[in-house]
N, C-alpha and C positions, 0 to 999 in steps of 0.2 A: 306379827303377821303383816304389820304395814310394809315391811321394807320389802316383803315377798311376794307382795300387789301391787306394790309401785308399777307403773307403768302398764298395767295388765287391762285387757278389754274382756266383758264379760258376753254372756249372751245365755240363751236357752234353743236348744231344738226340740220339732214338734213334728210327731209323724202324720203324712197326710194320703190320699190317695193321687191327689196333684198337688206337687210343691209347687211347680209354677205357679199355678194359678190360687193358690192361697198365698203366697211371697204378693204376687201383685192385688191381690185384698187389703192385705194389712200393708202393702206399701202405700196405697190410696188412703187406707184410713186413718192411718197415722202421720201421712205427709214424708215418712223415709222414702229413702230410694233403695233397692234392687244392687245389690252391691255386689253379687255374682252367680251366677247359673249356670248349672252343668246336667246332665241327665240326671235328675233321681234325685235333686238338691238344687235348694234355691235360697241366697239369704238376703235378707233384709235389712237395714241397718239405720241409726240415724245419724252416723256419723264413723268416719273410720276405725273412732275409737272403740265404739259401741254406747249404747247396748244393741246387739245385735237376736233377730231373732233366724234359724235355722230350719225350712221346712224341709225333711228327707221321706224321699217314699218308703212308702207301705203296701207293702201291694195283697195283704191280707188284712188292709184296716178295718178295723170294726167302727162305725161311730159313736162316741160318748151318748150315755142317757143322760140328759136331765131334766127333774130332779134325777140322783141314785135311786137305780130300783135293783133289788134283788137279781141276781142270779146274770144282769146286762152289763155291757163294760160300761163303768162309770167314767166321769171325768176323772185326770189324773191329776189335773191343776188346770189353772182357768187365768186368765190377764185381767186385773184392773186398770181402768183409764180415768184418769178425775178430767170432768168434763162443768165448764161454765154453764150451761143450758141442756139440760138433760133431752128434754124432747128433741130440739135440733139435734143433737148429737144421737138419737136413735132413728132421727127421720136420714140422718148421713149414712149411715151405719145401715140401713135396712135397703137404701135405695144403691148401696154397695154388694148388696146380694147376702149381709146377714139376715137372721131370722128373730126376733123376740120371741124368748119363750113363754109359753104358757104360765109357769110360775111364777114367779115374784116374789121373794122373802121380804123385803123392805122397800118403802115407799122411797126413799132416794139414792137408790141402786135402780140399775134394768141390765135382768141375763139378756144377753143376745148369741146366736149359737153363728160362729163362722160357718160361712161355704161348705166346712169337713164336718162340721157339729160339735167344733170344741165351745163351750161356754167361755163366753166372758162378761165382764162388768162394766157397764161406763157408770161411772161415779159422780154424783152433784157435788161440787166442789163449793161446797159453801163457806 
């Protein structure tokens, strides 16, 4: 399998109702840059090589529950980020126009829901 990933760049795409404007969320929060935009698609990147992430429109997006409830679109996967100082990094995160959610499974984890309502993790890196 190595020799047929040599060289290869990775990424994930993430349907949104604005690509733009979620590529420049996670470009802010992550310190990447905006590595190309065209109508309907916008991607992110931390480096040429990757990892790259891909927001393409949706134009019947639903937004992720969370927690999962019955019968609502759940999440379909969710990003961890290991973070030195958890509170700074949800006070960055929140004044970037994420959300904390109400839940909380574990005291050194914090869901925060992006701009679209996809969940994610910033992680105490201990």
């Amino acid at each position: 399998m190595k020799s047929r990933t040599a060289g290869m760049w990775w990424g994930t795409s993430i349907e949104a109702p604005d690509p733009a404007a979620l590529a420049r969320f996670y470009s802010e929060l992550l310190g990447w840059h905006i590595g190309h935009e065209e109508p309907g698609t916008s991607i992110v990147a931390s480096s040429p090589q990757g990892p790259f992430f891909v927001f393409q429109q949706a134009d019947d997006y639903q937004r992720p529950v969370w927690p999962p409830v019955g019968g609502r679109q759940r999440p379909m996967m969710h990003f961890d980020f290991q973070v030195g100082d958890l509170d700074e990094a949800v006070a960055e995160a929140v004044a970037l126009g994420a959300t904390l959610a109400e839940h909380q499974p574990q005291p050194n984890v914090r869901v925060l829901l992006d701009p679209a309502g996809h969940p994610f993790c910033l992680c105490l890196d201990e």
